[in-house]
Biopython code that builds the backbone (N, CA, C, O; Angstrom):
import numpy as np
from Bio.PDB.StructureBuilder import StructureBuilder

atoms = [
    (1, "UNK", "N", (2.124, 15.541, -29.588)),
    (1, "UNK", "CA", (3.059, 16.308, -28.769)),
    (1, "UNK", "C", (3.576, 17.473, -29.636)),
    (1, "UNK", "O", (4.267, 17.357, -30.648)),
    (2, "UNK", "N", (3.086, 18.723, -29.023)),
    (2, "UNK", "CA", (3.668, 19.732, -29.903)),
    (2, "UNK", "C", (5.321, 20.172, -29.591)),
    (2, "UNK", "O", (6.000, 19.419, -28.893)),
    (3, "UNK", "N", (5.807, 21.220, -30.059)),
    (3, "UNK", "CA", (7.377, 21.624, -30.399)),
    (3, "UNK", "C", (7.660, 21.726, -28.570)),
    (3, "UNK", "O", (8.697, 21.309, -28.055)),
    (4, "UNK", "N", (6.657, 22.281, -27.879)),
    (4, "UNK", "CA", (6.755, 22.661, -26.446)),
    (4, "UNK", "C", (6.783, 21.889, -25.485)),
    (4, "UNK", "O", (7.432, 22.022, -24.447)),
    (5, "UNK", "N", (6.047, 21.004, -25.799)),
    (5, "UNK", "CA", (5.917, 19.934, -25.075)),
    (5, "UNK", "C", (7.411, 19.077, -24.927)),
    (5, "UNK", "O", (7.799, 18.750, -23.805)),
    (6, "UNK", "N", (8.136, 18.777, -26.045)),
    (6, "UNK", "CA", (9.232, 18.458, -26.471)),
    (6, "UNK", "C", (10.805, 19.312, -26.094)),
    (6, "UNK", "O", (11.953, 18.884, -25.978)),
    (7, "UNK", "N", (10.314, 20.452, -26.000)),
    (7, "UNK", "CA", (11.008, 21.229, -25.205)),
    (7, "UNK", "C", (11.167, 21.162, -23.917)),
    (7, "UNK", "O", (12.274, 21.113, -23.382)),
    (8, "UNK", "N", (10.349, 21.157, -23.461)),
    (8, "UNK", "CA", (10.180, 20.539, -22.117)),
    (8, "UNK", "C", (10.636, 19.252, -21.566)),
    (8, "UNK", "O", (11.126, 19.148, -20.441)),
    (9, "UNK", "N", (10.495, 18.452, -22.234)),
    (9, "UNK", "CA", (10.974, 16.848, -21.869)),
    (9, "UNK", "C", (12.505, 17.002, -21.845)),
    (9, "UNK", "O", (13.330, 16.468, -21.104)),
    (10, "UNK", "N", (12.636, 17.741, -22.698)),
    (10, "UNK", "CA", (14.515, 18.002, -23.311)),
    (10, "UNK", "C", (14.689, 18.579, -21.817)),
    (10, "UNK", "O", (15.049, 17.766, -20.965)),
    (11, "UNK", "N", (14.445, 20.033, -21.393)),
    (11, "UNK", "CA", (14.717, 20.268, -20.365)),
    (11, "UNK", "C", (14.406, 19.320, -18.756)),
    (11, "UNK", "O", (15.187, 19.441, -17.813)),
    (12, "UNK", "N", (13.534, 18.686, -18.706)),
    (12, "UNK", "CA", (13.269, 17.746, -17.427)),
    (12, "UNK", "C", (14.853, 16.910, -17.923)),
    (12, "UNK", "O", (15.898, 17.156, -17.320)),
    (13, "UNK", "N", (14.803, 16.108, -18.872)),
    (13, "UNK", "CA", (16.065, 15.261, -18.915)),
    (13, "UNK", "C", (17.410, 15.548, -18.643)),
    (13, "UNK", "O", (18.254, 14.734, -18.268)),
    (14, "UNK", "N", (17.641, 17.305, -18.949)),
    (14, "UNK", "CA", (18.359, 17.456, -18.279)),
    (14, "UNK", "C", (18.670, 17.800, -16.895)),
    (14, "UNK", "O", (19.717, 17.562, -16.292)),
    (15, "UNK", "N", (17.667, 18.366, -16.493)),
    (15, "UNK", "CA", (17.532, 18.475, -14.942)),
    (15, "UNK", "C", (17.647, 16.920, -13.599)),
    (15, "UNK", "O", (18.067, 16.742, -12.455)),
    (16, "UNK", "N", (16.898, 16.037, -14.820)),
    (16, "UNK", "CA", (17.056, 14.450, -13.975)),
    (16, "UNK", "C", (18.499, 14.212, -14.215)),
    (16, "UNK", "O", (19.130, 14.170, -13.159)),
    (17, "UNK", "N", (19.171, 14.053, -15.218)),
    (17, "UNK", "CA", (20.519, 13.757, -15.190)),
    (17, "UNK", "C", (21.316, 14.761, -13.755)),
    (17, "UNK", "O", (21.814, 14.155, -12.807)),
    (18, "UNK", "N", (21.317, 16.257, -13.816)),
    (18, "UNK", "CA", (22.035, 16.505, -13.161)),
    (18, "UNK", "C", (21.861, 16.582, -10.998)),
    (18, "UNK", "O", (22.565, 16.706, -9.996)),
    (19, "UNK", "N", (20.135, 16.365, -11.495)),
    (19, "UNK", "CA", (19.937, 15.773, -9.784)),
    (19, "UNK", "C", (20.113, 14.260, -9.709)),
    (19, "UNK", "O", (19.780, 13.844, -8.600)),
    (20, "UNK", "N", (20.352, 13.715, -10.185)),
    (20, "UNK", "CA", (20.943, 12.369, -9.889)),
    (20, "UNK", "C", (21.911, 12.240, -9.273)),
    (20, "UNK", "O", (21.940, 11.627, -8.206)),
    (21, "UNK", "N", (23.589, 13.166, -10.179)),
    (21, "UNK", "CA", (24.503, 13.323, -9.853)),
    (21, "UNK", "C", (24.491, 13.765, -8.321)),
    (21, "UNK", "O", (24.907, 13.047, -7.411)),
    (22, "UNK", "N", (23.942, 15.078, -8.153)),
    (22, "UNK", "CA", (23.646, 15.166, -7.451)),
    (22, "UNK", "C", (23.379, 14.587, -5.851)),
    (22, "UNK", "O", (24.123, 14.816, -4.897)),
    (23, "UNK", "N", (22.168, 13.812, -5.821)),
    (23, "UNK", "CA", (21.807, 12.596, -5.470)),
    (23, "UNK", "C", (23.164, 11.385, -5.328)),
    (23, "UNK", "O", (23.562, 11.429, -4.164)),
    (24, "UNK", "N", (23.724, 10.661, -5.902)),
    (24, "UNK", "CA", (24.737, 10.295, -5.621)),
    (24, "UNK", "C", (25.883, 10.944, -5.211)),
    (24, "UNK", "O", (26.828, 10.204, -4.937)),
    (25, "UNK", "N", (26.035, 12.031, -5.106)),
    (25, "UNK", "CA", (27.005, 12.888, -4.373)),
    (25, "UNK", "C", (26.505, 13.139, -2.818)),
    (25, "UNK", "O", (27.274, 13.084, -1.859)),
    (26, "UNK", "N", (25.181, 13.407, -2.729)),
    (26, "UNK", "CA", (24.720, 13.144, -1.144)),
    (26, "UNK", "C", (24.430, 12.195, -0.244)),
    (26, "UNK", "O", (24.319, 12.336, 0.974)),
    (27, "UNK", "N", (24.250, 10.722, -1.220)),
    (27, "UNK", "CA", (24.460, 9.373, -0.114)),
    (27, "UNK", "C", (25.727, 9.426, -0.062)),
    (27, "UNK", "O", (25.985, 9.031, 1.075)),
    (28, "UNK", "N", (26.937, 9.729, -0.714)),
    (28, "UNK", "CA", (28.150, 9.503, -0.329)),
    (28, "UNK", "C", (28.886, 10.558, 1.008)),
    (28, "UNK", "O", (29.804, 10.374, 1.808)),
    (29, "UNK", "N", (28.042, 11.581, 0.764)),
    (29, "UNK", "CA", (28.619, 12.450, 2.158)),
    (29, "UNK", "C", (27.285, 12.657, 2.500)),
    (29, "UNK", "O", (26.709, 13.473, 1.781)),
    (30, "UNK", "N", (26.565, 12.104, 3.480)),
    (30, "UNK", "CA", (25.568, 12.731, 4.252)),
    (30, "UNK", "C", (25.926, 13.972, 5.387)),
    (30, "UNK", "O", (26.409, 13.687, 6.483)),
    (31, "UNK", "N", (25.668, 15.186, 5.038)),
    (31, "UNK", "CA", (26.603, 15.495, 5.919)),
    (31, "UNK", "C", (25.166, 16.668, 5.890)),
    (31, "UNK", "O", (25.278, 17.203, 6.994)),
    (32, "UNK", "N", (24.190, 17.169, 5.351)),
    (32, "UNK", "CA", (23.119, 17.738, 5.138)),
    (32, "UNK", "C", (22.016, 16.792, 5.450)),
    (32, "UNK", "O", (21.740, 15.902, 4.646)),
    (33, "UNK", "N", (21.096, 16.988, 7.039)),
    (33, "UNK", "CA", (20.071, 16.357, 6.944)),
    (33, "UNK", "C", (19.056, 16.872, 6.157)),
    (33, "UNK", "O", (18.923, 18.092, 6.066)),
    (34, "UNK", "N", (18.068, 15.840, 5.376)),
    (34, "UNK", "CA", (17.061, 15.781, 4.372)),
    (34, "UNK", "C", (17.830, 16.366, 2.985)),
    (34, "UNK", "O", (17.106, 16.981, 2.203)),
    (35, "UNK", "N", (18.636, 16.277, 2.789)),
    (35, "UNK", "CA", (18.560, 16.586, 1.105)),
    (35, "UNK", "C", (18.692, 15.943, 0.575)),
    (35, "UNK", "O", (18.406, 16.081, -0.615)),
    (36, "UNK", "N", (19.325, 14.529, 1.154)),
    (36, "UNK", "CA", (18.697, 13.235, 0.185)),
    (36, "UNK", "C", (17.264, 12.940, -0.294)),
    (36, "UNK", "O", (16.891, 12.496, -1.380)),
    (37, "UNK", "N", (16.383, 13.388, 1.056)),
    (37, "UNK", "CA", (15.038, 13.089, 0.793)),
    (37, "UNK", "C", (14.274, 14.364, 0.065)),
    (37, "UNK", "O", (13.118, 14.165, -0.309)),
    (38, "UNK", "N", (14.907, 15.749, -0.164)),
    (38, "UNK", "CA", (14.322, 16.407, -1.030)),
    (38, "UNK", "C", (14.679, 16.019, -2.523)),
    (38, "UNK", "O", (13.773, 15.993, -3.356)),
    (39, "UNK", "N", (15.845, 15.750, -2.839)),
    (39, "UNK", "CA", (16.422, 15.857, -4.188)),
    (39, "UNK", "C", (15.291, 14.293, -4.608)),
    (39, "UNK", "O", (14.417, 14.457, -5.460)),
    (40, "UNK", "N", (15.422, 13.126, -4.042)),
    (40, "UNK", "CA", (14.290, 11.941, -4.180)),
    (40, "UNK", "C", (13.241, 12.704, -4.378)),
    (40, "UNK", "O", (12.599, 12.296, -5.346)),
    (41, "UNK", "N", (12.704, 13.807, -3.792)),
    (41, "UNK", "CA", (11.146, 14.363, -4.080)),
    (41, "UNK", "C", (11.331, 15.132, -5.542)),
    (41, "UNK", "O", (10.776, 14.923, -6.621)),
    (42, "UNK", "N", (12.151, 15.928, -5.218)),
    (42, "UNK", "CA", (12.834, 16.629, -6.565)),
    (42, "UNK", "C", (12.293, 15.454, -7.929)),
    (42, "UNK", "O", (11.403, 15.345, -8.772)),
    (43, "UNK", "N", (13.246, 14.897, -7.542)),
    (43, "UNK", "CA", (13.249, 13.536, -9.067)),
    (43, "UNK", "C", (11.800, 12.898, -9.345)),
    (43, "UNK", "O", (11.137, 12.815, -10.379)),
    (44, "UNK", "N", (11.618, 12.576, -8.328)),
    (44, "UNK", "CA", (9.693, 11.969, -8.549)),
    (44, "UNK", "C", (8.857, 12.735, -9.044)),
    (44, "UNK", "O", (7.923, 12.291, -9.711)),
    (45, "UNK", "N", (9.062, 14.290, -8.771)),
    (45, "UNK", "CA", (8.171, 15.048, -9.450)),
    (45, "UNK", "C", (8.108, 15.589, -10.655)),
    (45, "UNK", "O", (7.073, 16.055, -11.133)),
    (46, "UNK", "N", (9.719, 15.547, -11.481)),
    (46, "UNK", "CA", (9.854, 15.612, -12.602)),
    (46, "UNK", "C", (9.561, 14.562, -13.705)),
    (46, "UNK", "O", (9.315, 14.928, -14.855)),
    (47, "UNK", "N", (9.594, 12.945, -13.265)),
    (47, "UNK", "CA", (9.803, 12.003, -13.586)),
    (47, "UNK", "C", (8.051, 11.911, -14.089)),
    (47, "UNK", "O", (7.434, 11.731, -15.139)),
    (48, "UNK", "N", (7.727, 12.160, -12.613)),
    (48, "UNK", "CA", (6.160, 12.446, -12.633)),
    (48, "UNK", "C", (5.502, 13.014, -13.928)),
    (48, "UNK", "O", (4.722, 12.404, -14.660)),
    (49, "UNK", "N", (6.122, 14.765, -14.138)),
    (49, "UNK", "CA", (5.753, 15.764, -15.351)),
    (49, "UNK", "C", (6.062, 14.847, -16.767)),
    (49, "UNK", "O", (5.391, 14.635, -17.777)),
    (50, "UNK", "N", (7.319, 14.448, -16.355)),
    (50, "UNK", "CA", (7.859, 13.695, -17.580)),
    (50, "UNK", "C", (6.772, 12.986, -18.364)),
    (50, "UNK", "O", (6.330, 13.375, -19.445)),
    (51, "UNK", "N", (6.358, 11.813, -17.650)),
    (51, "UNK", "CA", (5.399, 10.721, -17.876)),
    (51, "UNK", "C", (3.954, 11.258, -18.483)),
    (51, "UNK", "O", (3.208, 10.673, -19.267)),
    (52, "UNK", "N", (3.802, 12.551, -17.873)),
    (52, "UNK", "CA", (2.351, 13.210, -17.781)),
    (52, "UNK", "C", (2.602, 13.316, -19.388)),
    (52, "UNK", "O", (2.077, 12.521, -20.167)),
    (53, "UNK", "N", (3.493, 14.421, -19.824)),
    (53, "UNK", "CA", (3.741, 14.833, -20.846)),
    (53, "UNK", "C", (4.263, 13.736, -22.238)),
    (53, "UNK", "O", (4.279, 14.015, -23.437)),
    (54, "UNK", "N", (4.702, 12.289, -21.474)),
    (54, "UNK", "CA", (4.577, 11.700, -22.489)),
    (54, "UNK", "C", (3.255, 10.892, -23.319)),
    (54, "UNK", "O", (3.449, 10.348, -24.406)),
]
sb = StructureBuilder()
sb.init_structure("model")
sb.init_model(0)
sb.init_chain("A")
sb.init_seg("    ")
for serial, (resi, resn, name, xyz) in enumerate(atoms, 1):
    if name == "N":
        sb.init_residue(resn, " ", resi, " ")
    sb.init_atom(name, np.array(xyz, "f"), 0.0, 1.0, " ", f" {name:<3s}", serial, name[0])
structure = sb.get_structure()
């Protein structure tokens, strides 16, 4: 894993932390249909890169 690669993971981790929040801020007020189910797509696909890259 080069310096970039590592850079990258740094940045996905922070992006999963703050769509989570996120994410638990929208089951608590559903008040936007589907953005629960985008921000879930959101997260799978980073989680996804994540894994690739590890």
């Amino acid at each position: 894993m080069d310096g970039r690669d590592k850079k990258r993971l740094e940045i996905i981790k922070q992006k999963l932390q703050k769509l989570k929040q996120q994410l638990a801020g929208a089951k608590k007020q559903d008040d936007e249909p589907g953005e629960v189910q985008g921000l879930e797509k959101e997260i799978a696909a980073l989680e996804a890169e994540a894994a690739k890259l590890r």
